[in-house]
TORPA-4810 file (N, C-alpha, C, O; in nm, 3 decimals):
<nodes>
NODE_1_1.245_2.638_0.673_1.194_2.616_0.537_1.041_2.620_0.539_0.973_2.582_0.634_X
NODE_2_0.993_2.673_0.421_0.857_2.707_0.458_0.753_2.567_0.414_0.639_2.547_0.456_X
NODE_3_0.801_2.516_0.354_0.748_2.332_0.318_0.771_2.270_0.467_0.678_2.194_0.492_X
NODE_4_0.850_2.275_0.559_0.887_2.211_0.666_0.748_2.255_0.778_0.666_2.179_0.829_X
NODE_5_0.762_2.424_0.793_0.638_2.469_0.846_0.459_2.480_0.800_0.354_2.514_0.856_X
NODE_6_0.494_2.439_0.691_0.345_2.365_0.632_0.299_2.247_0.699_0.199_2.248_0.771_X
NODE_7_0.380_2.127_0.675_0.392_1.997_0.719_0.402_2.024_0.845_0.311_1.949_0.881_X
NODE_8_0.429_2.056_0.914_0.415_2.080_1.124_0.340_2.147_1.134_0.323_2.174_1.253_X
NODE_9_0.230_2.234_1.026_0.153_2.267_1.067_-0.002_2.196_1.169_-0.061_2.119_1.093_X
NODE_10_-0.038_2.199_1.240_-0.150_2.144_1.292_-0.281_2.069_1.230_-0.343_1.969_1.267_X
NODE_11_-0.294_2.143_1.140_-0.403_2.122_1.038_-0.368_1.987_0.910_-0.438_1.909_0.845_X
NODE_12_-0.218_2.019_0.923_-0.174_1.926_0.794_-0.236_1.761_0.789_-0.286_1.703_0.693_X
NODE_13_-0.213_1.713_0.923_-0.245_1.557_0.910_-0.400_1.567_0.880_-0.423_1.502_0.778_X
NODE_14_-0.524_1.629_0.936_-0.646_1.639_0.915_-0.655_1.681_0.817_-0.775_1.701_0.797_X
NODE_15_-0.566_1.726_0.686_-0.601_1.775_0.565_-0.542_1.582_0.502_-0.624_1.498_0.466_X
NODE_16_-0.420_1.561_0.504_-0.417_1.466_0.438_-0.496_1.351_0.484_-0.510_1.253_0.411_X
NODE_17_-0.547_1.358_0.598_-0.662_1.221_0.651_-0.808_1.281_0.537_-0.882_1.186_0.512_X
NODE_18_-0.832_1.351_0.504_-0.930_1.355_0.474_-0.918_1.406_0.291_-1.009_1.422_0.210_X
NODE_19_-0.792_1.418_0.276_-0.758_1.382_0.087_-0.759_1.266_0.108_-0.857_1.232_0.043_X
NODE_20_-0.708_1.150_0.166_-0.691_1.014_0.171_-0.820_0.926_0.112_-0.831_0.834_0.031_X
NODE_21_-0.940_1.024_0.221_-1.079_0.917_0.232_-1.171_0.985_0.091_-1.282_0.935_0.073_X
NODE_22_-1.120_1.112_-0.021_-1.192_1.120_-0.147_-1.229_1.033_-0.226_-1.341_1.025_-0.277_X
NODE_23_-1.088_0.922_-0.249_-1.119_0.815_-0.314_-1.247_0.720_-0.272_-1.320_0.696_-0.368_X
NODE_24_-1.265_0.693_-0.213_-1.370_0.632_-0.114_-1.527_0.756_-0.120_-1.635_0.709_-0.154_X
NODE_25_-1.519_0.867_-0.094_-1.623_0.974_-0.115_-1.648_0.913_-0.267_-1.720_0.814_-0.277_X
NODE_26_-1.602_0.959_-0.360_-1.585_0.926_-0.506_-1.630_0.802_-0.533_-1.690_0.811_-0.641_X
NODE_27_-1.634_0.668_-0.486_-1.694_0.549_-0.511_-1.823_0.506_-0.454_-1.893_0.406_-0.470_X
NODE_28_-1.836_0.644_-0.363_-1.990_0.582_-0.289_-2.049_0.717_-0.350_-2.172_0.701_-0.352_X
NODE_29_-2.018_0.835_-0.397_-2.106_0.896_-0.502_-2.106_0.847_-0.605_-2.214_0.845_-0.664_X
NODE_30_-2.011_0.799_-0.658_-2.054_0.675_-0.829_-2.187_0.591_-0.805_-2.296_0.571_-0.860_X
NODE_31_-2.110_0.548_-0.680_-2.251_0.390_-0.640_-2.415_0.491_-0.641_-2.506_0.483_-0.724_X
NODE_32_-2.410_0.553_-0.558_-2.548_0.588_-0.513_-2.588_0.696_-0.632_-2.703_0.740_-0.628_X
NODE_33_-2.508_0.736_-0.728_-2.583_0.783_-0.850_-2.570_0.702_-1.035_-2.597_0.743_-1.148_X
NODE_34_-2.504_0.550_-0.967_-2.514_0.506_-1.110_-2.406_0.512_-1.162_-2.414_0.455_-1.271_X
NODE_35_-2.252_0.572_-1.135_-2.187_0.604_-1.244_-2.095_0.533_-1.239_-1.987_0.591_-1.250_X
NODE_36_-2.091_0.401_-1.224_-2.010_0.322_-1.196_-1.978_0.217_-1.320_-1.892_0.129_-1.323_X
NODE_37_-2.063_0.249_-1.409_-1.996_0.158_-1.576_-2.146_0.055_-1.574_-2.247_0.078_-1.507_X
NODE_38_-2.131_-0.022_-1.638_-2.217_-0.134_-1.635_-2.238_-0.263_-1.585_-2.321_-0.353_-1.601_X
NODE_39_-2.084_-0.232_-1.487_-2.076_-0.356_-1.401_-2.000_-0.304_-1.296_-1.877_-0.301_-1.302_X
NODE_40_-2.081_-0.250_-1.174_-2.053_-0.156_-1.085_-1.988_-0.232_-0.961_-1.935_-0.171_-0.869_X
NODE_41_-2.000_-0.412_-0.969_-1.927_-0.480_-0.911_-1.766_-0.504_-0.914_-1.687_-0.512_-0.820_X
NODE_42_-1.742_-0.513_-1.072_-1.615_-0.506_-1.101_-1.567_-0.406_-1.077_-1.473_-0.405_-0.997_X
NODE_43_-1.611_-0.285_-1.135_-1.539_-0.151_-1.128_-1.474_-0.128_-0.936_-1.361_-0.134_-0.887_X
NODE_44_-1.579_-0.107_-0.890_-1.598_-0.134_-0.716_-1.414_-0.205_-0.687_-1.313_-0.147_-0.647_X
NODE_45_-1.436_-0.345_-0.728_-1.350_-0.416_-0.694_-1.165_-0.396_-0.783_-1.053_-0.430_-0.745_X
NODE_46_-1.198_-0.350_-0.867_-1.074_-0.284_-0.937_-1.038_-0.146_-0.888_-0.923_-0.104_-0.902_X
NODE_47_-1.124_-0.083_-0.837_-1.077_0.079_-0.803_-1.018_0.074_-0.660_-0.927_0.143_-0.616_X
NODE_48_-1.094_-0.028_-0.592_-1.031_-0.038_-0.473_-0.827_-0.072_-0.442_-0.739_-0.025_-0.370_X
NODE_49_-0.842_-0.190_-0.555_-0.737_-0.250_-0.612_-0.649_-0.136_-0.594_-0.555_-0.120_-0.515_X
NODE_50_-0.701_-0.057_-0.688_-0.583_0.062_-0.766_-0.573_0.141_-0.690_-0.479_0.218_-0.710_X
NODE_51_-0.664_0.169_-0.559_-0.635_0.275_-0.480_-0.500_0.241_-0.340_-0.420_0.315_-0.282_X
NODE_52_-0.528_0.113_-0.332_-0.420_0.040_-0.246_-0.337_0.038_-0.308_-0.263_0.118_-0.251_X
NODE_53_-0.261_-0.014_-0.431_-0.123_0.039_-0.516_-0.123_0.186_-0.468_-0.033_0.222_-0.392_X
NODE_54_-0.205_0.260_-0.502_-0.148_0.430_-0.534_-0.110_0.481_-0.373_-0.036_0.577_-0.349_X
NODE_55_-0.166_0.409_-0.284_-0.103_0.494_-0.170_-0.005_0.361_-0.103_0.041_0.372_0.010_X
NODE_56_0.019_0.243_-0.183_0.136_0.210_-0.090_0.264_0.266_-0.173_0.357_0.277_-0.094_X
NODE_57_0.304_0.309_-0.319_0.321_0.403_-0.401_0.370_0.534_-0.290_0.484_0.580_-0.274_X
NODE_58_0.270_0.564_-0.239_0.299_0.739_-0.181_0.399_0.674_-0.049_0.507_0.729_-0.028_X
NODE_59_0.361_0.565_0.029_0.413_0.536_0.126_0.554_0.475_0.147_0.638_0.471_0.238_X
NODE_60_0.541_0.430_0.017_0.718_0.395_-0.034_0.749_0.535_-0.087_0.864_0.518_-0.125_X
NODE_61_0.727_0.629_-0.107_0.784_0.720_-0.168_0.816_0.858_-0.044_0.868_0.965_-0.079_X
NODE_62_0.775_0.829_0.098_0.779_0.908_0.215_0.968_0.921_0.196_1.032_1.025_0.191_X
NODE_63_0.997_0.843_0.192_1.145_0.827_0.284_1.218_0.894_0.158_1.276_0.999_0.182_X
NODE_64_1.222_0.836_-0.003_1.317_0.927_-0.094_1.305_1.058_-0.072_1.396_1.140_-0.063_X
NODE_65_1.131_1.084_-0.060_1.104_1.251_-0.068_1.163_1.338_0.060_1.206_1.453_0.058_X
NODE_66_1.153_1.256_0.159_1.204_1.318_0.293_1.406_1.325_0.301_1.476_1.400_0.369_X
NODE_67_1.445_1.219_0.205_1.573_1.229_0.237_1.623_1.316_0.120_1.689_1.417_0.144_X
NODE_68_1.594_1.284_0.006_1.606_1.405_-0.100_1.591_1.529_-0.098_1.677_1.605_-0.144_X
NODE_69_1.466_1.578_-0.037_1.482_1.697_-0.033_1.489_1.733_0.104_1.415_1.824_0.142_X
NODE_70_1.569_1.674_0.193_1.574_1.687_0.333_1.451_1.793_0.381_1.455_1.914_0.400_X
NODE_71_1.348_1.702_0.393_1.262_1.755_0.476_1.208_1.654_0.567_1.133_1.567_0.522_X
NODE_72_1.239_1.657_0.698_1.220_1.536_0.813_1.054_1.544_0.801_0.990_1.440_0.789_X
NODE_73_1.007_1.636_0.804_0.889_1.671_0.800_0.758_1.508_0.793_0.672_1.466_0.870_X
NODE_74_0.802_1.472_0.685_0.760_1.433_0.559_0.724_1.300_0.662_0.604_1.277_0.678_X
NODE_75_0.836_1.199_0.742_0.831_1.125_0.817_0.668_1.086_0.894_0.610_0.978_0.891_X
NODE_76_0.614_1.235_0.971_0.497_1.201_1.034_0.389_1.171_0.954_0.282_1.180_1.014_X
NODE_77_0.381_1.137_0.838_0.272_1.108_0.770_0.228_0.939_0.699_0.124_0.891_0.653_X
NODE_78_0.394_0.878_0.726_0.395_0.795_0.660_0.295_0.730_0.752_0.192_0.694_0.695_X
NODE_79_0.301_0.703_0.898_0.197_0.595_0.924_0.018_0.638_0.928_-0.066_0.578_0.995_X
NODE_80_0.000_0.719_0.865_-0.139_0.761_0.841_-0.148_0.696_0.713_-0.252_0.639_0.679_X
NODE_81_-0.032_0.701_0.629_-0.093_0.676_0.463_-0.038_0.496_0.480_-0.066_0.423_0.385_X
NODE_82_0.017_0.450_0.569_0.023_0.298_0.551_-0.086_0.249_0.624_-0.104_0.127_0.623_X
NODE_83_-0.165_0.324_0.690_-0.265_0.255_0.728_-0.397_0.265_0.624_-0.494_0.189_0.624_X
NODE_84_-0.381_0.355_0.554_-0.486_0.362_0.492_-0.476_0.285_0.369_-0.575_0.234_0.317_X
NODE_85_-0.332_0.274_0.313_-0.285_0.116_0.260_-0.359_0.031_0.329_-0.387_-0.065_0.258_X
NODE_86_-0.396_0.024_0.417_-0.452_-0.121_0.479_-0.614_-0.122_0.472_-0.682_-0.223_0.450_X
NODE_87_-0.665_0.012_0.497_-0.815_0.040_0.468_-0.858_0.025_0.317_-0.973_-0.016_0.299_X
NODE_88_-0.782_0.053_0.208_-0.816_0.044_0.081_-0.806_-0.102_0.042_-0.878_-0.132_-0.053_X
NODE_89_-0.718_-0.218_0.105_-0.688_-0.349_0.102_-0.836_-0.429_0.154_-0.904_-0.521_0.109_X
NODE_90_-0.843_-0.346_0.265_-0.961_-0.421_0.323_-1.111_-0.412_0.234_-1.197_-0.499_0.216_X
NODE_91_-1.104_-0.279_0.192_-1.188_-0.255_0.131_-1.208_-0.341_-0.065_-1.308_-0.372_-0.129_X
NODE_92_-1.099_-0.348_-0.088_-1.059_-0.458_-0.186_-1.138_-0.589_-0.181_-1.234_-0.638_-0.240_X
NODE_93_-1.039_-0.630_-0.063_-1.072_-0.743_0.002_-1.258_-0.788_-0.010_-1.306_-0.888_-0.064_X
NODE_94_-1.316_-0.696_0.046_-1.407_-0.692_0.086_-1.530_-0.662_-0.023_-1.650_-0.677_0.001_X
NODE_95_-1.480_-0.622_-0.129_-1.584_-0.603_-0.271_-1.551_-0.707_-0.315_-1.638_-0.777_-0.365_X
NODE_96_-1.420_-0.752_-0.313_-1.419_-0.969_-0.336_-1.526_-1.010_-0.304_-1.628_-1.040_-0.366_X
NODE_97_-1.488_-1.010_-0.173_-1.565_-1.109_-0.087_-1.761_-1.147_-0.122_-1.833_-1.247_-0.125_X
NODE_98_-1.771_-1.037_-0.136_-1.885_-0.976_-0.117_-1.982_-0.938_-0.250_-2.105_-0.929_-0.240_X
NODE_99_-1.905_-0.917_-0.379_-1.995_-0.979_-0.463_-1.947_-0.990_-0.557_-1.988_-0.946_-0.664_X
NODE_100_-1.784_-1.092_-0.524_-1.780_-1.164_-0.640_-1.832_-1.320_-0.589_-1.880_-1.405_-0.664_X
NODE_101_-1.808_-1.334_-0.419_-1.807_-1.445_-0.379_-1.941_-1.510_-0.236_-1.974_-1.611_-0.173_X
NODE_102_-1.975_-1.359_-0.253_-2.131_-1.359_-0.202_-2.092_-1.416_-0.006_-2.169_-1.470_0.072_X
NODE_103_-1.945_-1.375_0.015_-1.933_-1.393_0.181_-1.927_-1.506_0.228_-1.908_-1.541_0.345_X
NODE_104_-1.953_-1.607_0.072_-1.898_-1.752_0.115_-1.779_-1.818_0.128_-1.711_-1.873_0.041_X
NODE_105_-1.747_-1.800_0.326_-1.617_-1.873_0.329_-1.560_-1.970_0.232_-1.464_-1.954_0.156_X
NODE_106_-1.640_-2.077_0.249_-1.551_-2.166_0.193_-1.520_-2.177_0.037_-1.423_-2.240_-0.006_X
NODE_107_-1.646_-2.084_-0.074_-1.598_-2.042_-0.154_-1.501_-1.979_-0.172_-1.425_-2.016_-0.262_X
NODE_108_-1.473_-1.884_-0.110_-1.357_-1.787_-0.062_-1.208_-1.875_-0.026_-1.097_-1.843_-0.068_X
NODE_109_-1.227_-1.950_0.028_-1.124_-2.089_0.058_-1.048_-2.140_-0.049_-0.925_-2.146_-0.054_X
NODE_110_-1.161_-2.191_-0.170_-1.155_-2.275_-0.255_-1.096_-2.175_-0.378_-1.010_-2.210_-0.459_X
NODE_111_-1.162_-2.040_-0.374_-1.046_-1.973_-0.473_-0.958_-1.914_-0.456_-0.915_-1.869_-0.562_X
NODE_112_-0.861_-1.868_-0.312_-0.814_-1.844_-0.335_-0.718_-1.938_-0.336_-0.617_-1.877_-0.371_X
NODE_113_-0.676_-2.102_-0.310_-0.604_-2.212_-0.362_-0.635_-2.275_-0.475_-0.558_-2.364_-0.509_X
NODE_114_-0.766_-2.242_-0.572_-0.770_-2.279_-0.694_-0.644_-2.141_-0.807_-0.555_-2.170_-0.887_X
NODE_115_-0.701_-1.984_-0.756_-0.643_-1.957_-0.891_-0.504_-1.873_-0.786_-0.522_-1.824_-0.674_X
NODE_116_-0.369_-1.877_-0.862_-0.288_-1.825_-0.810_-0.291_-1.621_-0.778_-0.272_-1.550_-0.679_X
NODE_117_-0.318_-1.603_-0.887_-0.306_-1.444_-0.822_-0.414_-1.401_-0.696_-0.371_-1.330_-0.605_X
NODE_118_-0.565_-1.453_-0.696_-0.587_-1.403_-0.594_-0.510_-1.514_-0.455_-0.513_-1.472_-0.340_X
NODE_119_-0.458_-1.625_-0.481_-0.354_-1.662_-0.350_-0.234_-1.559_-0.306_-0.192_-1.548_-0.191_X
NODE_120_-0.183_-1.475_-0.433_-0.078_-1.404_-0.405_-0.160_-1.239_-0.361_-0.099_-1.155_-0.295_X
NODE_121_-0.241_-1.228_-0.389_-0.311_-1.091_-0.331_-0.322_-1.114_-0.180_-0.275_-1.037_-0.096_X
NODE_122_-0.402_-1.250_-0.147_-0.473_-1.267_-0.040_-0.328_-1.279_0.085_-0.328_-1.239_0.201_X
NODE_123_-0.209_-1.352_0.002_-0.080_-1.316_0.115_0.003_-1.201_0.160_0.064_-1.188_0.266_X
NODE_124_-0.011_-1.099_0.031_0.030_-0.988_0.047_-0.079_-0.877_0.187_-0.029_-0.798_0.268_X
NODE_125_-0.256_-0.918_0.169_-0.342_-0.903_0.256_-0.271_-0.904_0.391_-0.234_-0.800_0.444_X
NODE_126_-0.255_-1.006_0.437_-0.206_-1.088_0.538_-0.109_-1.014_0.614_-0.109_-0.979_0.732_X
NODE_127_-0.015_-0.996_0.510_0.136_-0.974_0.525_0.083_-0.808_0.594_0.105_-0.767_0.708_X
NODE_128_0.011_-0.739_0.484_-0.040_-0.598_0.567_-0.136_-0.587_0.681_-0.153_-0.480_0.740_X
NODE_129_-0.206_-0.711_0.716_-0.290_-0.697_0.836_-0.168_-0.656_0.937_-0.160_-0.548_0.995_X
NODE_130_-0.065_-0.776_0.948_0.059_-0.801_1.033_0.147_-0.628_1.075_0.171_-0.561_1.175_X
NODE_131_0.164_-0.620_0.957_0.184_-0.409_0.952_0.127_-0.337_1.026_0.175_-0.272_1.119_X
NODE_132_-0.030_-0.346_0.975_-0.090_-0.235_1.012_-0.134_-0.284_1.228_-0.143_-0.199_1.317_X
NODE_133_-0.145_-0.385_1.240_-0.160_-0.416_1.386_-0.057_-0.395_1.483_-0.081_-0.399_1.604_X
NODE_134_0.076_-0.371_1.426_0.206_-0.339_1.481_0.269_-0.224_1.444_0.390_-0.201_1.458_X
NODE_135_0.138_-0.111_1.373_0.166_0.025_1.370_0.197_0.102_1.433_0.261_0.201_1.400_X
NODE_136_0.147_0.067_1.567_0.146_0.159_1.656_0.282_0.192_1.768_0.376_0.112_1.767_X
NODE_137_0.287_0.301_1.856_0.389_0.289_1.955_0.411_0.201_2.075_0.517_0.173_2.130_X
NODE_138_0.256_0.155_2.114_0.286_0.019_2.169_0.365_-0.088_2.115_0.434_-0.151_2.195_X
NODE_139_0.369_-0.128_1.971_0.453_-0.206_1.921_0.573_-0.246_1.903_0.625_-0.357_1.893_X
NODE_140_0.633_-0.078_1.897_0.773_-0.034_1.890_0.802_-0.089_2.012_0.862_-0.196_2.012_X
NODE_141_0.764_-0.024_2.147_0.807_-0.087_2.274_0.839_-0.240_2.276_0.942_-0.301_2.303_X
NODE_142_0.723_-0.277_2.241_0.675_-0.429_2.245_0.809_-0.524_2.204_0.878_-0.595_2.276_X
NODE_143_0.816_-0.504_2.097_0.924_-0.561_1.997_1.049_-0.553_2.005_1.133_-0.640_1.984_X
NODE_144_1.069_-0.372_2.059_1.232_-0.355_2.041_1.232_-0.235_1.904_1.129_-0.247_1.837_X
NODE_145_1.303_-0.152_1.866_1.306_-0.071_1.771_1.383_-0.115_1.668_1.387_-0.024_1.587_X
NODE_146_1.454_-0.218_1.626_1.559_-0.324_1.596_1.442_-0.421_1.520_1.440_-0.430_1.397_X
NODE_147_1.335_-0.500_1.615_1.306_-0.598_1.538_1.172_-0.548_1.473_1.107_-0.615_1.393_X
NODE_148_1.136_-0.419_1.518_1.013_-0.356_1.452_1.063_-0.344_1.324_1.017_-0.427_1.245_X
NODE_149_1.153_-0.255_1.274_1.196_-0.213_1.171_1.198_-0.317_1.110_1.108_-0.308_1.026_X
NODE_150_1.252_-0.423_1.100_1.305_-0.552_1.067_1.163_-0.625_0.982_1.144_-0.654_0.864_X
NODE_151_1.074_-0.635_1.113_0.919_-0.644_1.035_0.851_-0.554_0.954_0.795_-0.596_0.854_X
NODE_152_0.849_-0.445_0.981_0.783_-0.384_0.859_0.870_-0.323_0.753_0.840_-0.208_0.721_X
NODE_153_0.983_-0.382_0.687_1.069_-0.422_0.599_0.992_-0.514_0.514_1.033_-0.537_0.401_X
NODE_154_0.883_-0.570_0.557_0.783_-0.626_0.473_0.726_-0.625_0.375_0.689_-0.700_0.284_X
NODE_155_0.723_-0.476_0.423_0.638_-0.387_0.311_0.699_-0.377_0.169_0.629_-0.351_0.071_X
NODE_156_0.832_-0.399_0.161_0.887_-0.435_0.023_0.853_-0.570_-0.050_0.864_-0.597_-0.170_X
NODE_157_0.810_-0.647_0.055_0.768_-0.802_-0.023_0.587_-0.758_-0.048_0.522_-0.784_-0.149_X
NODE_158_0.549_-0.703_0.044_0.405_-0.678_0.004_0.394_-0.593_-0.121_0.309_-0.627_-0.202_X
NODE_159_0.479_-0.474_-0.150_0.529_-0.412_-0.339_0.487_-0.527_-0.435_0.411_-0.521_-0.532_X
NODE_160_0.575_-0.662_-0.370_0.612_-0.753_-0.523_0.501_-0.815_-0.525_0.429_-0.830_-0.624_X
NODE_161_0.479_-0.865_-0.381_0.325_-0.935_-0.442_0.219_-0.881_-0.489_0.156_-0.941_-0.576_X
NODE_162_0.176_-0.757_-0.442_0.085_-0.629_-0.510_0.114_-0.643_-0.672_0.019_-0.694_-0.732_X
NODE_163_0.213_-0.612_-0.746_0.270_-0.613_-0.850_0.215_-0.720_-0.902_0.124_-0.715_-0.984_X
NODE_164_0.274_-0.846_-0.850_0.248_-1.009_-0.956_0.087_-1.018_-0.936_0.027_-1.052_-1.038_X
NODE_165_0.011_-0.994_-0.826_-0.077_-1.009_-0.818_-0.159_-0.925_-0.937_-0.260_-0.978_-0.983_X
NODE_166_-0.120_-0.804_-0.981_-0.167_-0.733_-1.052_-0.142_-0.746_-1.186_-0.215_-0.703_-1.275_X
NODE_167_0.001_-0.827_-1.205_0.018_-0.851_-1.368_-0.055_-1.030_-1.374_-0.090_-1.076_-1.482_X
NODE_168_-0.066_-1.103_-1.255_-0.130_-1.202_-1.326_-0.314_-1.161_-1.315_-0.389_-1.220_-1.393_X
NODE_169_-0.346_-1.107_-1.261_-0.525_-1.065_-1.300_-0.520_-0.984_-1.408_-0.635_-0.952_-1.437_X
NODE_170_-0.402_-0.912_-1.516_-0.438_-0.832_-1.620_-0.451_-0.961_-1.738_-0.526_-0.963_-1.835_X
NODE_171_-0.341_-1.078_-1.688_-0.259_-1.136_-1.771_-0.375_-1.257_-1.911_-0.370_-1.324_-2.013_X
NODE_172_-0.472_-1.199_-1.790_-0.607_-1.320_-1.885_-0.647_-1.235_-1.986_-0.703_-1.294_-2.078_X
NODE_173_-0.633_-1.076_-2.003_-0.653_-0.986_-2.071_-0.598_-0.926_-2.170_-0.641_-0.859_-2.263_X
NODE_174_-0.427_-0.983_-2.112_-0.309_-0.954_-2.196_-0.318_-0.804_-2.200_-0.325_-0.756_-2.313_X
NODE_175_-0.318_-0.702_-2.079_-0.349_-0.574_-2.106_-0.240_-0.564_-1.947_-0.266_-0.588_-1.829_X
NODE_176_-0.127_-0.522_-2.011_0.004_-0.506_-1.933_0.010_-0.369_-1.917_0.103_-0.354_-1.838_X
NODE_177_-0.051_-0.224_-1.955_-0.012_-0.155_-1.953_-0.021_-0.056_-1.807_0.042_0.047_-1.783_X
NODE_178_-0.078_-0.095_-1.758_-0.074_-0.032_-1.603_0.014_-0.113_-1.525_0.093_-0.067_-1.442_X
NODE_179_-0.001_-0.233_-1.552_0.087_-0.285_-1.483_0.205_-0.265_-1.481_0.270_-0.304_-1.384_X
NODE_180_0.260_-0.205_-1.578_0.399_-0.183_-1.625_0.457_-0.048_-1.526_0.566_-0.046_-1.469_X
NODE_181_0.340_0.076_-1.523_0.361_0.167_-1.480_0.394_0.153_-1.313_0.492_0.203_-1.258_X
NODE_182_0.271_0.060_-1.236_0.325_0.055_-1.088_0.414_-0.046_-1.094_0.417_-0.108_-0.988_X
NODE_183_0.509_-0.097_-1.199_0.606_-0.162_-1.187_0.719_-0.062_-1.201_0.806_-0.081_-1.117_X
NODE_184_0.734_0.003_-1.254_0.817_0.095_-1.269_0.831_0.218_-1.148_0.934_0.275_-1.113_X
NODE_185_0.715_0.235_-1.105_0.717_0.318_-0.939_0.748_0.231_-0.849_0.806_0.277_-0.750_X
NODE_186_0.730_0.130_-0.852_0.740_0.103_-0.707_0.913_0.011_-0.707_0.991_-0.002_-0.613_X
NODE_187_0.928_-0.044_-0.869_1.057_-0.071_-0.889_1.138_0.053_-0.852_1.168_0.050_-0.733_X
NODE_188_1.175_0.144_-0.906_1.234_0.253_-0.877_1.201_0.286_-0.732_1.315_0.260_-0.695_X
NODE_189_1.133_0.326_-0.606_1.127_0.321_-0.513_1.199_0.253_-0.429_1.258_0.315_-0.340_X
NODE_190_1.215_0.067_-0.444_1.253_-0.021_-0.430_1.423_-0.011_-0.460_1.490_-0.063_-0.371_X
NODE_191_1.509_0.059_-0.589_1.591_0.045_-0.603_1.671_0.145_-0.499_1.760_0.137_-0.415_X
NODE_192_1.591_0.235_-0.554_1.657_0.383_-0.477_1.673_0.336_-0.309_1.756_0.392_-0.238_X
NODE_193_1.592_0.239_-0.263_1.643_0.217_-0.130_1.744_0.069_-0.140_1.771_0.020_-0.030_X
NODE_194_1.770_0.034_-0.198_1.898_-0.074_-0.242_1.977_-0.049_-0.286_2.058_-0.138_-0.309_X
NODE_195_2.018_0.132_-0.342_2.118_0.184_-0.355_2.183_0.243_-0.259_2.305_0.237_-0.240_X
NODE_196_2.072_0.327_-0.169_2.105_0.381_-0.060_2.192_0.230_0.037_2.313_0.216_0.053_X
NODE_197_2.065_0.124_0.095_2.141_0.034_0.161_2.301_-0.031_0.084_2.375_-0.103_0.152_X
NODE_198_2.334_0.003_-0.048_2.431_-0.075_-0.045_2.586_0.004_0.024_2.689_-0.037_0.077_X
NODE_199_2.514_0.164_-0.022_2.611_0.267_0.008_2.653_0.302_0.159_2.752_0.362_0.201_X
NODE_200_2.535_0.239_0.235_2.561_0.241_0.422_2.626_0.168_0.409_2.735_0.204_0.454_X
NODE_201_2.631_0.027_0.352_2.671_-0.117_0.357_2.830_-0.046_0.352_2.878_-0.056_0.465_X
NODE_202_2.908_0.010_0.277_3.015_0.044_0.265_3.049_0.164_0.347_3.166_0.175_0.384_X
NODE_203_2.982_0.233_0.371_3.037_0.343_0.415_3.025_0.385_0.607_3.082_0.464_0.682_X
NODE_204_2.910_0.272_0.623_2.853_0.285_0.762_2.819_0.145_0.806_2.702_0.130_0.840_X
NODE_205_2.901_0.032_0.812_2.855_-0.092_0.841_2.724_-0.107_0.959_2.637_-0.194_0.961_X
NODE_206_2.738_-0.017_1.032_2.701_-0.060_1.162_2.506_-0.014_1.145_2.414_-0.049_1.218_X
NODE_207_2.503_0.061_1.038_2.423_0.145_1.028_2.347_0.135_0.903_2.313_0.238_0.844_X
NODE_208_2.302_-0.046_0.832_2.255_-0.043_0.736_2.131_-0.050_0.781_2.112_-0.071_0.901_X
NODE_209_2.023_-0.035_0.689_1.875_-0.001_0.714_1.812_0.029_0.538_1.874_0.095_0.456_X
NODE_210_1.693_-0.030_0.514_1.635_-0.006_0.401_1.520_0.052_0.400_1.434_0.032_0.314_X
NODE_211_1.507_0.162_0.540_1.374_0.222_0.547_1.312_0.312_0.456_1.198_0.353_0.478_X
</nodes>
């Protein structure tokens, strides 16, 4: 298939490593020419936001696209784009930190147990540091291929908290409408692999999995 020999092509991962890092090109040409709105802090810290939804989005969406249109292909990419789930988090993280909260720990402490959504951002954080440090093939060894999987099965609880985290920071705004949309991708993502697992569940006991 000629989509199969695209994707094994050589060049392919260095093309999508470097569509990955535009978003990021794109926010540091905004910054360094101004075009960042009138509050280039917020914007900063919301785009980052939205760029971590949109590729954990692509990264939940590896496995339908690969089993749907049977192309195995599709597989070698997912851990490039979940890590970069983790670079856009950090980078989130880190326009928080940094000027909403000026790098002060214990400010940093104090909100995220004063207001709940950034507590539920900052666990979902967490939950992806844990991912992305046990990405690798040392890990697989490490663990077992059984309890790896098992852990980064995570990544479906890191969806929901991404989500709540995102409808309670609109929710002071009462402006639901994006939120609705990566509720609806990543819901649907989410189902389509709880349909699949229910259908192993019956048809292949031995062999359920919600990857």
């Amino acid at each position: 298939m000629r989509l199969s020999r695209v994707l094994l092509h050589p060049a392919a991962k260095p093309l999508v490593f470097i569509l990955a890092l535009l978003p990021l090109a794109g926010l540091v040409y905004g910054a360094v020419n101004d075009q960042l709105g009138a509050n280039p802090a917020e914007f900063l810290i919301r785009a980052t936001g939205d760029w971590t939804l949109r590729f954990l989005c692509l990264v939940l969406a590896v496995t339908p696209l690969r089993v749907i249109t049977a192309t195995p292909a599709l597989a070698r990419f997912r851990r490039m784009l979940g890590l970069f789930v983790y670079f856009y988090v950090v980078l989130h993280l880190m326009s928080y930190s940094g000027f909403d909260m000026g790098f002060d720990v214990a400010d940093i402490a104090r909100d995220i147990a004063k207001r709940p959504f950034i507590l539920v951002g900052f666990s979902a954080f967490l939950l992806l540091t844990c991912l992305a440090a046990t990405s690798f093939n040392g890990a697989i060894r490490a663990f077992g291929a059984a309890r790896w999987q098992m852990l980064h099965k995570a990544v479906h609880v890191v969806a929901a908290l991404a989500i709540l985290h995102f409808f309670w920071m609109r929710a002071g705004k009462n402006d639901f409408g994006e939120v609705a949309v990566y509720a609806a991708i990543l819901g649907g993502l989410l189902g389509w692999r709880f349909v699949r697992f229910s259908r192993k569940k019956w048809t292949h006991p031995a062999s359920v999995g919600l990857s």
